[in-house]
MARZARO-966185 format. One line per 10 residues: number of its first residue (from 1); their letters; for each residue x, y, z of N, C-alpha, C. Coordinates in Angstrom, 3 decimals. Example, Ala and Ser with C-alpha at 12.3 -4.5 7.8 and 13.67 -1.06 7.14 Angstrom:
2
1	AS	13.190:-5.690:7.800:12.300:-4.500:7.800:13.200:-3.300:7.800  12.850:-2.250:7.080:13.670:-1.060:7.140:12.900:0.030:7.870
This chain:
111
1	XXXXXXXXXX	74.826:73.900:104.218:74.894:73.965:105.674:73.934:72.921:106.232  74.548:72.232:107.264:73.699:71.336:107.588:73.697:72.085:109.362  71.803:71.793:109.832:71.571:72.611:110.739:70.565:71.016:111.588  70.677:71.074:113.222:70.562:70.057:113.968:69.690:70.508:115.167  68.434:70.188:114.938:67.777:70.794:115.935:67.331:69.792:117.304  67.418:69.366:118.329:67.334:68.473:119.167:66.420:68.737:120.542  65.959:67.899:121.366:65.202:67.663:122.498:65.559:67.168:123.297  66.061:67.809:124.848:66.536:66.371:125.349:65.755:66.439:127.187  64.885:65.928:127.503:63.913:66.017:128.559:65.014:65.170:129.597  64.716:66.028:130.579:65.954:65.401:131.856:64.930:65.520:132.664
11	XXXXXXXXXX	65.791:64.757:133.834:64.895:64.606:134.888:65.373:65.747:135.951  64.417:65.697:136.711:64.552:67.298:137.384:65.690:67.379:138.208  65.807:66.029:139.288:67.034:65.782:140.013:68.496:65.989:139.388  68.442:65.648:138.472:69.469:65.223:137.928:69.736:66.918:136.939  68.979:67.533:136.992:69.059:68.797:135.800:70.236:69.794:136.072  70.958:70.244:137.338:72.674:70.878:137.390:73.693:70.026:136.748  73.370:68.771:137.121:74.450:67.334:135.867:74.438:67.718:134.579  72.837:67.860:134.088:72.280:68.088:132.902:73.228:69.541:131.988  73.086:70.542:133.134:73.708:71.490:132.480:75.166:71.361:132.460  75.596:70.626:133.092:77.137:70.705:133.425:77.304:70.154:132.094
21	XXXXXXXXXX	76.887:68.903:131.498:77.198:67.918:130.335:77.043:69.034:129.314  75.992:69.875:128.970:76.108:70.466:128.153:77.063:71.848:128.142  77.289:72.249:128.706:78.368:73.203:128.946:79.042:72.776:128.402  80.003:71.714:129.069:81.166:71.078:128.432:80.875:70.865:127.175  79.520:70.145:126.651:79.857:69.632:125.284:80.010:70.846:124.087  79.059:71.802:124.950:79.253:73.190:123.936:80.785:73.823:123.732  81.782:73.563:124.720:82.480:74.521:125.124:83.685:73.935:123.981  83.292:72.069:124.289:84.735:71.738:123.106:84.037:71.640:121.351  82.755:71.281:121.310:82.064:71.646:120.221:82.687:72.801:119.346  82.879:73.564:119.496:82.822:74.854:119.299:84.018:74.876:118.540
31	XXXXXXXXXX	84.928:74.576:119.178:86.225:74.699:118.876:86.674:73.088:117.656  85.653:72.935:116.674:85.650:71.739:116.189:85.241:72.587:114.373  86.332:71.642:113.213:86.310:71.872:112.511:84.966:72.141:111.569  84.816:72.902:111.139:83.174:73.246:110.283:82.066:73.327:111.308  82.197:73.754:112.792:81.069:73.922:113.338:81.047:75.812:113.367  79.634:76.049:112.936:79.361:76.789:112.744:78.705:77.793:113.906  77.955:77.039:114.890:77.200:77.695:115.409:76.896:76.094:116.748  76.733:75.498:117.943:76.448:74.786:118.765:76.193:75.479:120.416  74.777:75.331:120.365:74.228:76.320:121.706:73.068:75.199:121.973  73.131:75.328:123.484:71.851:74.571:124.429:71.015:75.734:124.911
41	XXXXXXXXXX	69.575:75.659:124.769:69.096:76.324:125.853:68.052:75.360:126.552  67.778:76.617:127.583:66.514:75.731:128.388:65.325:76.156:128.235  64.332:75.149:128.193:62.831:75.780:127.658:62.257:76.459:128.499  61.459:77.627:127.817:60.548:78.333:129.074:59.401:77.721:129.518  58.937:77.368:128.608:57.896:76.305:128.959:57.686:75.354:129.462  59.352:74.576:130.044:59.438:73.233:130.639:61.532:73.264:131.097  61.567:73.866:132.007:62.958:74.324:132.417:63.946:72.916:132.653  62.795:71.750:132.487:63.929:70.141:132.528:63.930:69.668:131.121  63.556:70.643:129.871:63.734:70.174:128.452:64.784:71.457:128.264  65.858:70.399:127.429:66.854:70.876:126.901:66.727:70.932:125.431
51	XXXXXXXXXX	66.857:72.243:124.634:67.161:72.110:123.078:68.083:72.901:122.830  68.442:72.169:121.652:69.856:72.359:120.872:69.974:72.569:120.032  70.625:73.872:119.671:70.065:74.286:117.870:72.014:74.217:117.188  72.317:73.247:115.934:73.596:73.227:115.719:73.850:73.757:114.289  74.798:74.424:113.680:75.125:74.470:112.671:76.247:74.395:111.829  76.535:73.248:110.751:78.169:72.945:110.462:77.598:73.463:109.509  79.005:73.517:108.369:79.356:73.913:107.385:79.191:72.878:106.412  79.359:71.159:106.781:79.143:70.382:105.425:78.424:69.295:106.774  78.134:68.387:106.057:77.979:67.049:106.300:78.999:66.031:106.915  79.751:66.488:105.936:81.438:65.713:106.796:81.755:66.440:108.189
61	XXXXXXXXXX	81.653:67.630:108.477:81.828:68.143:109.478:81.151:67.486:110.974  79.826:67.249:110.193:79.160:66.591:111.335:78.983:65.410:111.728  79.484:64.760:110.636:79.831:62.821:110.889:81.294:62.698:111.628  82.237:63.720:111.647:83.322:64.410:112.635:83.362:64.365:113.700  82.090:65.086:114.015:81.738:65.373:115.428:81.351:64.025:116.258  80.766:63.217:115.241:79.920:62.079:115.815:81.024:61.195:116.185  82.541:61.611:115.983:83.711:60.619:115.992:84.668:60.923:117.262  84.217:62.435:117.872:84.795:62.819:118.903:85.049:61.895:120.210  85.970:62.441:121.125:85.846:61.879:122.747:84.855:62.221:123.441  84.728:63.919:123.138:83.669:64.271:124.141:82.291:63.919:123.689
71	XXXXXXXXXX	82.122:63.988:122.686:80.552:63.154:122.139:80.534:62.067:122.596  81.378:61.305:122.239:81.705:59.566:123.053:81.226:60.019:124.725  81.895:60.654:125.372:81.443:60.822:126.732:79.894:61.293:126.700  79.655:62.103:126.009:78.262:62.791:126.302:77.245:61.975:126.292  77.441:61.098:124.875:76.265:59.752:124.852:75.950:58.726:126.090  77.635:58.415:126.140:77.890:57.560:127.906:77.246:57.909:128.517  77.091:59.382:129.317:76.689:59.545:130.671:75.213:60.165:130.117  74.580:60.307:128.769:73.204:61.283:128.715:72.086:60.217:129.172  72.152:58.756:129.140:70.802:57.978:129.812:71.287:58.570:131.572  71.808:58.726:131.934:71.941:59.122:133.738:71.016:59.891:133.702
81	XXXXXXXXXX	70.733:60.995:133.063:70.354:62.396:133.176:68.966:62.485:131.820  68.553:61.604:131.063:67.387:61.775:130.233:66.159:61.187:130.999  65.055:61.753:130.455:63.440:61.956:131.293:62.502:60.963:129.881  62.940:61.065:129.205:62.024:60.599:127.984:62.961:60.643:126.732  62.368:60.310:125.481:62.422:60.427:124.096:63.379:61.349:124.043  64.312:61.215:123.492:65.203:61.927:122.758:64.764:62.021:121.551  64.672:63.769:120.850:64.212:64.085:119.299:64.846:64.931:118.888  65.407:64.428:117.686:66.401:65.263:116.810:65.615:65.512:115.451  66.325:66.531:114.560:65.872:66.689:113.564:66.892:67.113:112.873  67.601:66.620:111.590:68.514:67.606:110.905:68.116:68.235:109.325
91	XXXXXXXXXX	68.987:69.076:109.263:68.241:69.386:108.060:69.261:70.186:107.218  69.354:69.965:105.748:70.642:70.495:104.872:69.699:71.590:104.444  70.460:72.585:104.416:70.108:73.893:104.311:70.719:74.750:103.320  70.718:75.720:102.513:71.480:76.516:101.514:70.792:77.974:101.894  71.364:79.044:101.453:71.080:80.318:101.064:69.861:80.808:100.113  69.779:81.737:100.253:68.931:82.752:98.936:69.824:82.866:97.799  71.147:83.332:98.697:72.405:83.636:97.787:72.756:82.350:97.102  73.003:81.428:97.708:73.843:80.025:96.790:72.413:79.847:95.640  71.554:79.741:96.453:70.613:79.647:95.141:70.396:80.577:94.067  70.685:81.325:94.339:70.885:82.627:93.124:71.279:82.312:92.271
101	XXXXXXXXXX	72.370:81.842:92.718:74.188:81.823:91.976:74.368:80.473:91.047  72.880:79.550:90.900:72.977:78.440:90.616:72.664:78.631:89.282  72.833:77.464:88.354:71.794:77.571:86.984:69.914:77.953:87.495  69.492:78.446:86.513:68.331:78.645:87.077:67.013:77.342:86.227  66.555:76.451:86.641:65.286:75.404:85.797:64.329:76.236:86.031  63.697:76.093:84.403:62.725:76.428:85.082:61.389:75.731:85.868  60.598:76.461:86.538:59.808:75.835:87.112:58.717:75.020:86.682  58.023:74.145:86.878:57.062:73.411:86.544:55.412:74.221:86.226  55.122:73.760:85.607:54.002:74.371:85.099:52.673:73.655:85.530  52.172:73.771:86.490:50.697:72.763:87.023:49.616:73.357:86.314
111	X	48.948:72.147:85.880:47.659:72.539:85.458:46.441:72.095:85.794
């Protein structure tokens, strides 16, 4: 599982645009092959920072996404509506379970 954690600081004027873009992008997201999980919220700590927590099913799923219309639009219009630095983070992820289920090495021995 690959999981996408993001930042996106808007400017205050512009922050009902802000939500509108993400609405939409959540709404067709969603409905997109191997997405698992794609939600915006707004920070409590700073109500013009936007984060985004995503989760596909592979890797391919999410180089997919990066091929969309509405992503194509979202990138277009997100300098209108960004305040600063955009920060992402992704990260490939597995189970307790898949790891279970694997051969087991053993572990290293430090001395």
């Amino acid at each position: 599982m690959i999981i996408v954690q993001g930042y996106i600081p808007i400017k205050p004027e512009r922050r009902e645009e802000a939500l509108l873009m993400a609405r939409r992008m959540t709404d067709s997201t969603r409905d997109e092959v191997g997405c698992i999980s794609y939600e915006f919220f707004v920070g409590l700590s700073d109500p013009n920072t936007l984060m985004l927590f995503q989760e596909w099913e592979t890797m391919e799923a999410l180089m997919g996404h990066f091929q969309t219309e509405h992503m194509e639009e979202f990138l277009r219009d997100l300098p209108n509506v960004v305040a600063g630095e955009v920060v992402t983070r992704r990260y490939a992820v597995q189970s307790v379970e898949e790891e279970s289920d694997g051969p087991q090495e053993p572990s290293p021995t430090i001395h």
